[in-house]
MMTF fields as JSON, N, C-alpha, C and O atoms, coordinates in Angstrom:
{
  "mmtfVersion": "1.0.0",
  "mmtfProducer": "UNKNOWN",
  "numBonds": 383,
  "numAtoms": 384,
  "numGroups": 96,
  "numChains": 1,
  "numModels": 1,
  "chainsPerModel": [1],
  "groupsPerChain": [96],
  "chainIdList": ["A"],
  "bondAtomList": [4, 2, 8, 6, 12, 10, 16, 14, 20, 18, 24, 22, 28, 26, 32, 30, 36, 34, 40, 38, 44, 42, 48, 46, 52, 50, 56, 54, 60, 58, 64, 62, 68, 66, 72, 70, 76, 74, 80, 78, 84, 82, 88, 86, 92, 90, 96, 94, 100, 98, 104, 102, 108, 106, 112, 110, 116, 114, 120, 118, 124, 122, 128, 126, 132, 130, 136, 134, 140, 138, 144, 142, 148, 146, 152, 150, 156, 154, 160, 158, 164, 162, 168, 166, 172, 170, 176, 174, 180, 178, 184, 182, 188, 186, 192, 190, 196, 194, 200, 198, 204, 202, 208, 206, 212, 210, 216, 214, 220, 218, 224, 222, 228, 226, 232, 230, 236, 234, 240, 238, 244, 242, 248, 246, 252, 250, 256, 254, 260, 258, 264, 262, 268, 266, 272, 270, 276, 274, 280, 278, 284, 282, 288, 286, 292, 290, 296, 294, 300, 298, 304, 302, 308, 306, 312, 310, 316, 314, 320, 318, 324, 322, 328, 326, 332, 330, 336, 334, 340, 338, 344, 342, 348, 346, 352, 350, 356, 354, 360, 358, 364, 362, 368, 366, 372, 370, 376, 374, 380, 378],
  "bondOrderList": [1, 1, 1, 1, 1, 1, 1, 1, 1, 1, 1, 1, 1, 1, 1, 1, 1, 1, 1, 1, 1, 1, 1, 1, 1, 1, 1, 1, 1, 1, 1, 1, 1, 1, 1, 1, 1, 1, 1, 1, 1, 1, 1, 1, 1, 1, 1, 1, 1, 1, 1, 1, 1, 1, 1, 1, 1, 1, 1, 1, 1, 1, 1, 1, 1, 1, 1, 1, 1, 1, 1, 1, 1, 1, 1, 1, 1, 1, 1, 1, 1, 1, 1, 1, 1, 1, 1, 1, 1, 1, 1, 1, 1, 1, 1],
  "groupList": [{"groupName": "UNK", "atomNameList": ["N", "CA", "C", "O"], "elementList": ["N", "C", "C", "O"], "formalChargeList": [0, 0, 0, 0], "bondAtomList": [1, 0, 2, 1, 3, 2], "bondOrderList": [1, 1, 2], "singleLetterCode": "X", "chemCompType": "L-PEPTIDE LINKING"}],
  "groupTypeList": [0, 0, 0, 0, 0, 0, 0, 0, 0, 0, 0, 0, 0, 0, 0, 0, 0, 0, 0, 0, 0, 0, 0, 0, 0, 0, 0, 0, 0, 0, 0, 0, 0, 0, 0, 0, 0, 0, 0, 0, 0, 0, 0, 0, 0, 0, 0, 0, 0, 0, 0, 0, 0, 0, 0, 0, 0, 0, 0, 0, 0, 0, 0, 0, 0, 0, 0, 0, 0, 0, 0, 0, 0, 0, 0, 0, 0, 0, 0, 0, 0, 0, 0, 0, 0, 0, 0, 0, 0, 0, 0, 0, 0, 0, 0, 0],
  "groupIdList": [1, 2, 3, 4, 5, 6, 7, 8, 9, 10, 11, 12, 13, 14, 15, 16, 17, 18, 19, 20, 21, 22, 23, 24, 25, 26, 27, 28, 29, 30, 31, 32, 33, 34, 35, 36, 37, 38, 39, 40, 41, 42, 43, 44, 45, 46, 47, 48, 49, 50, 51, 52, 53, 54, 55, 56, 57, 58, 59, 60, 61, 62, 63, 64, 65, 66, 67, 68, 69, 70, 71, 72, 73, 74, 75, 76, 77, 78, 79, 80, 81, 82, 83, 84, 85, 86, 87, 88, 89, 90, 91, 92, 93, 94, 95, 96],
  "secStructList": [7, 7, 3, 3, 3, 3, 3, 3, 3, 3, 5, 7, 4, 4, 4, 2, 2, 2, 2, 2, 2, 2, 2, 2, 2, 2, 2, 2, 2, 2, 6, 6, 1, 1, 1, 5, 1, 7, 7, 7, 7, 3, 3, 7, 1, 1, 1, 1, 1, 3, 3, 3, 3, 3, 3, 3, 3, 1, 1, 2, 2, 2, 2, 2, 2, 2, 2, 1, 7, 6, 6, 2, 2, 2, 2, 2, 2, 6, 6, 4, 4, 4, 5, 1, 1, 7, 7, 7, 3, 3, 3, 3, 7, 7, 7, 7],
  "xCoordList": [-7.46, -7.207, -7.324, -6.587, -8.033, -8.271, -7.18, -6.816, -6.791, -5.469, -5.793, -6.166, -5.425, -5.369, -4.455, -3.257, -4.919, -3.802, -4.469, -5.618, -3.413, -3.744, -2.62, -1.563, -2.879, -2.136, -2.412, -3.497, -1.209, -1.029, -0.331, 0.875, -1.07, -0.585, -0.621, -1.439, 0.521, 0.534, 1.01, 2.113, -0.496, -0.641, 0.278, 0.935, 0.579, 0.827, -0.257, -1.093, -0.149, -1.193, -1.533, -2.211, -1.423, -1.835, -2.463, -3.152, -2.205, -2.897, -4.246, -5.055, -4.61, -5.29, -6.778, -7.599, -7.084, -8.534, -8.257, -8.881, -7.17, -7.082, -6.813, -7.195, -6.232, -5.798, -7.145, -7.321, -7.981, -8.995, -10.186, -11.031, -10.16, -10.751, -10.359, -10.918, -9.025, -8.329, -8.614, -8.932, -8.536, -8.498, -10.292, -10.681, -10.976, -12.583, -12.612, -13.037, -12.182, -12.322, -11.665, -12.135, -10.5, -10.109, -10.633, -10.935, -10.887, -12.291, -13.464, -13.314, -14.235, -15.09, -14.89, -15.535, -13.496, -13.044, -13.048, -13.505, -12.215, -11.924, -12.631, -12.64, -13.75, -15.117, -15.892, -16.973, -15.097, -16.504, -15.746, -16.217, -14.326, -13.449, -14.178, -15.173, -13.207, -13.904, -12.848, -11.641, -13.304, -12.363, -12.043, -11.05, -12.949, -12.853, -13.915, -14.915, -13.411, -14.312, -14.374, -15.51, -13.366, -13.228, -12.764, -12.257, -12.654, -12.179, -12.66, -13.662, -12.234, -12.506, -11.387, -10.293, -11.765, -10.862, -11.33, -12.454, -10.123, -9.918, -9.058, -7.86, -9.906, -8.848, -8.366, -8.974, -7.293, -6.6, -7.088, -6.843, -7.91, -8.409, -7.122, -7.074, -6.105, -5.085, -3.654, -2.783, -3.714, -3.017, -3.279, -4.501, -3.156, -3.56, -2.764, -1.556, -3.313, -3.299, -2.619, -1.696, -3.107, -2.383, -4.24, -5.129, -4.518, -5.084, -4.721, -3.753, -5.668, -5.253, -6.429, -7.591, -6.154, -7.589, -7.063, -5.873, -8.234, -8.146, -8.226, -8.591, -8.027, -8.527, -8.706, -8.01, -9.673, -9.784, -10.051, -11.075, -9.04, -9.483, -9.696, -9.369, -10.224, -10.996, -9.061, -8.722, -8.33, -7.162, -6.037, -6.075, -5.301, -3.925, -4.016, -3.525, -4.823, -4.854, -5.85, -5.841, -6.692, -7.609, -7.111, -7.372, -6.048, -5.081, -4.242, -4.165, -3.73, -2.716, -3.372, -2.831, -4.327, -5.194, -5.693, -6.36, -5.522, -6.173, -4.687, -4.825, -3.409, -2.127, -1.75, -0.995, -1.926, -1.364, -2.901, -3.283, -3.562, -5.156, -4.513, -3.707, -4.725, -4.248, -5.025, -4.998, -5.849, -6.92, -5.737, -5.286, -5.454, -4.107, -2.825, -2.209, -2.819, -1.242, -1.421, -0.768, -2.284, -2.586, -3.096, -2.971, -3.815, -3.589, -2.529, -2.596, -1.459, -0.522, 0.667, 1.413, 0.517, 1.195, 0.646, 1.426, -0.838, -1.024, -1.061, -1.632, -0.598, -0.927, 0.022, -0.085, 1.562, 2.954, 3.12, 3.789, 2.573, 3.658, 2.704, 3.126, 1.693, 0.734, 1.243, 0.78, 2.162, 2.713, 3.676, 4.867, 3.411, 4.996, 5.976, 7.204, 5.102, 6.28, 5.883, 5.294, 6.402, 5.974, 4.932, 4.811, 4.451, 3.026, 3.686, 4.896, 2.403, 3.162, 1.98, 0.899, 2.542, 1.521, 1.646, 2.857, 1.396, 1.013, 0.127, -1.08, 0.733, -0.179, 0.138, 1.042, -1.439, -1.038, -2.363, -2.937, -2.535, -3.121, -4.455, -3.929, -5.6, -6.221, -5.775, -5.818, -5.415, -4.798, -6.671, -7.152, -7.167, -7.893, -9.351, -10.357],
  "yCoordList": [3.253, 2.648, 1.133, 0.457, 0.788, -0.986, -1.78, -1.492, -2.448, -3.579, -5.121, -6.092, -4.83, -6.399, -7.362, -7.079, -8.697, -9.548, -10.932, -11.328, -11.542, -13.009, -13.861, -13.371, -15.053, -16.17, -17.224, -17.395, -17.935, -18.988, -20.31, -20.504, -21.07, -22.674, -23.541, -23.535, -24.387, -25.74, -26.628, -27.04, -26.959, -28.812, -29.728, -29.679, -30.723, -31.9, -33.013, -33.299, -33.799, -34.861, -34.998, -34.045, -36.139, -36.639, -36.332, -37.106, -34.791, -34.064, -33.437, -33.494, -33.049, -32.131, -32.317, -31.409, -33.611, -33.467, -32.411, -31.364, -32.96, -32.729, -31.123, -30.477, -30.64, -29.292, -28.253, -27.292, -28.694, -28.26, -28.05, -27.196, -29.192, -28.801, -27.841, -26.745, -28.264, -26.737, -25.381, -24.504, -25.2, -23.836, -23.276, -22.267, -24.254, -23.424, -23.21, -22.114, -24.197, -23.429, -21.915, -20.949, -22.197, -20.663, -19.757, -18.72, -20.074, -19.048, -18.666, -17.68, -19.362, -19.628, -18.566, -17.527, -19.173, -18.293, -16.494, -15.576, -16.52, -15.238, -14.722, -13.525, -15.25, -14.262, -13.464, -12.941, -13.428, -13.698, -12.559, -11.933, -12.114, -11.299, -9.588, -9.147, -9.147, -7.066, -6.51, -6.751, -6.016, -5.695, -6.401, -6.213, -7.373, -8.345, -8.392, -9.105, -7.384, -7.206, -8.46, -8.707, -9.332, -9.951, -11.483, -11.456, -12.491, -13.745, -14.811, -15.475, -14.91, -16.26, -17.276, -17.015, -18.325, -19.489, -20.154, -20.415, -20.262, -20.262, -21.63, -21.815, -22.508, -23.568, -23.567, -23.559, -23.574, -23.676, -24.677, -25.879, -24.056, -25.467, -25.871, -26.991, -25.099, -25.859, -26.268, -26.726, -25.888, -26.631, -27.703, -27.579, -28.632, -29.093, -28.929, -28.769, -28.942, -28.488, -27.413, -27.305, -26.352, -25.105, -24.431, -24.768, -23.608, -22.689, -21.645, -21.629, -20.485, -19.298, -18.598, -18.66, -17.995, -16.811, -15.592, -15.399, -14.498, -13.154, -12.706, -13.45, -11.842, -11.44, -9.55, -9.095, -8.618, -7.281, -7.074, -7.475, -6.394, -5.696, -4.127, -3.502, -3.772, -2.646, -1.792, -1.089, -2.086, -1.224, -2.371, -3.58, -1.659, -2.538, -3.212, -4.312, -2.281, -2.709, -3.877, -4.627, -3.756, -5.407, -6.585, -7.779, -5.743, -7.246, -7.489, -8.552, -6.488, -7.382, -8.132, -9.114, -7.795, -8.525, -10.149, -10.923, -10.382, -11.308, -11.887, -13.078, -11.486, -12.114, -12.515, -13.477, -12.211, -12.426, -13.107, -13.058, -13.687, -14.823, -16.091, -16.621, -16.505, -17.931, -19.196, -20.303, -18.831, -19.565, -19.487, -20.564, -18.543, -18.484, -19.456, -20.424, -18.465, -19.728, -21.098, -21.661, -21.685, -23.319, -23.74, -24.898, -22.513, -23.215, -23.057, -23.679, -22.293, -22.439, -23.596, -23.991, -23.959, -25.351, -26.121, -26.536, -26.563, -27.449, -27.436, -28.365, -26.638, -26.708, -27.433, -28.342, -26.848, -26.746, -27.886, -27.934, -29.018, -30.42, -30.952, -31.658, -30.405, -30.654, -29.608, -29.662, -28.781, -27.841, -27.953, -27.968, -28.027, -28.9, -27.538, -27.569, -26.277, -24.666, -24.496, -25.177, -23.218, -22.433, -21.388, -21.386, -20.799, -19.783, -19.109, -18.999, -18.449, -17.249, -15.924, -15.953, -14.693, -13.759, -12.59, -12.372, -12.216, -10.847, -9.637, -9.799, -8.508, -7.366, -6.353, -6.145, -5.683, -4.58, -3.256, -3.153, -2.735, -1.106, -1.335, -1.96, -1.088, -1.203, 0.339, 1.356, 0.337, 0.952, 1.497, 2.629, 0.377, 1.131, 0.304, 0.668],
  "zCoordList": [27.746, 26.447, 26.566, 27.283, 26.02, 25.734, 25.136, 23.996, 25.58, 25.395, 25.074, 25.733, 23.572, 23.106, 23.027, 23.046, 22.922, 22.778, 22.325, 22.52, 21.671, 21.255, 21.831, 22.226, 21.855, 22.763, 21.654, 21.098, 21.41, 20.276, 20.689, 20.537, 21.146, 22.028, 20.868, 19.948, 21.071, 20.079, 20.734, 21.094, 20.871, 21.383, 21.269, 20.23, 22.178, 21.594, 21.36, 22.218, 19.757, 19.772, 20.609, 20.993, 21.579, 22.208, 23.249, 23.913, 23.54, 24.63, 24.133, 25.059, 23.381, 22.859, 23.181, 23.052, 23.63, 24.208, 25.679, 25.85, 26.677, 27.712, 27.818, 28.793, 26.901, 26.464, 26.432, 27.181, 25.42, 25.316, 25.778, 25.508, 26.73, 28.469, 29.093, 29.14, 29.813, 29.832, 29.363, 30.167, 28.34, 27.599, 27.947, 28.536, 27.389, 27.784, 29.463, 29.827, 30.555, 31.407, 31.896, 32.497, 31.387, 31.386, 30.891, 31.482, 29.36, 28.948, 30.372, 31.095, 30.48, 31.294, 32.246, 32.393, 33.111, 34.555, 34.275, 34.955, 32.774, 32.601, 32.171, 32.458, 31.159, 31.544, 32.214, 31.943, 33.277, 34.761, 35.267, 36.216, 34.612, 35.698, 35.326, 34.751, 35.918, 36.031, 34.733, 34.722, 34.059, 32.303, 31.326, 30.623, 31.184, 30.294, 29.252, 29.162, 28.434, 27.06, 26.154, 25.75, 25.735, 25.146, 25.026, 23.904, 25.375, 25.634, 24.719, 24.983, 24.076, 22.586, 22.84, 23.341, 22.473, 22.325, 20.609, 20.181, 19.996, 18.57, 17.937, 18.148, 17.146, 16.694, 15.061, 13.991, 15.365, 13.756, 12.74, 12.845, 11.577, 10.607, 9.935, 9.426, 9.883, 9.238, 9.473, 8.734, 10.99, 11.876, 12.48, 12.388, 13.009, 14.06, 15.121, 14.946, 16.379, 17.463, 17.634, 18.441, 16.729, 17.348, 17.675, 16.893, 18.754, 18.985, 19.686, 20.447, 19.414, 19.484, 20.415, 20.011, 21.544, 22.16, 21.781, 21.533, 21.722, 21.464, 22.544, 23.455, 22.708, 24.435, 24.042, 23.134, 24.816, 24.887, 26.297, 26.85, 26.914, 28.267, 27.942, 26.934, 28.894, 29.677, 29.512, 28.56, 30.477, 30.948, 31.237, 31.468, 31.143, 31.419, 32.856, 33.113, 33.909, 34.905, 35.338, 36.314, 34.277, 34.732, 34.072, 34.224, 33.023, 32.374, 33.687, 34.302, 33.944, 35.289, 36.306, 36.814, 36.584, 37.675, 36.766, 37.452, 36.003, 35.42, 34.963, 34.683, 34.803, 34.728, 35.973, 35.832, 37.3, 38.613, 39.221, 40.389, 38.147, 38.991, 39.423, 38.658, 40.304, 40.709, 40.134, 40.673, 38.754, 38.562, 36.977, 36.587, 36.42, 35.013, 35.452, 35.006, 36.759, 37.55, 37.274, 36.395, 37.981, 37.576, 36.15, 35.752, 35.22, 34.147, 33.285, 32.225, 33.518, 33.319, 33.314, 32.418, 34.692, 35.382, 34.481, 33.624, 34.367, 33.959, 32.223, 31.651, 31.651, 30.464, 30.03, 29.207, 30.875, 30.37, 29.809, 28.777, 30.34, 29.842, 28.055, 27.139, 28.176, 27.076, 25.786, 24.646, 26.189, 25.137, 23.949, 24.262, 22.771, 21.558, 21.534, 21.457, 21.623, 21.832, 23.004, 23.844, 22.919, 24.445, 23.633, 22.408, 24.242, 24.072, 23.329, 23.133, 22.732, 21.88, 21.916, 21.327, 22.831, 23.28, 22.116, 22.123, 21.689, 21.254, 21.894, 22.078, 22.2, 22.633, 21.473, 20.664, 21.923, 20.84, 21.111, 22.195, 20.427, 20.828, 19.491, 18.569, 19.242, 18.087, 17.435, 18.126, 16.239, 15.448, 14.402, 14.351, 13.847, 13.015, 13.219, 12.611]
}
């Protein structure tokens, strides 16, 4: 069964070039991985600095392999101080 999820970051001003470097390389990295149907990076027209990725894996199990990457770890670290919330994940099952 394929496992979705969206991820919802809100920038701070002043970070948001540096942020957004960030975020496409992670796109980038997680493209490249084994169950990775899906990976978008998404900007809010009527937010500012909030964006959002979609993400579709293959199985729960190539999501975990791609939650425990040491390539997520550091962008994690580095996102943190560029963050105004903390993340906001959603998973979910496609329904229709």
């Amino acid at each position: 069964m394929q496992i979705y999820l969206s991820a919802v970051f809100h920038i701070k001003e002043n970070a948001m070039m540096d942020a957004i470097e960030l975020l496409k390389k992670l796109v980038i990295e997680t493209r490249k991985e084994q169950g990775c149907v899906q990976y978008d990076l998404f900007e809010d027209h009527r937010n500012k600095g909030v964006f959002f990725v979609h993400e579709n894996w293959q199985s729960a199990e190539d999501l975990h392999s791609h939650q425990v990457s040491d390539y997520l770890a550091d962008f994690r670290e580095d996102i943190a101080p560029m963050l105004e919330n903390p993340t906001i994940v959603y998973m979910g099952n496609k329904l229709f």
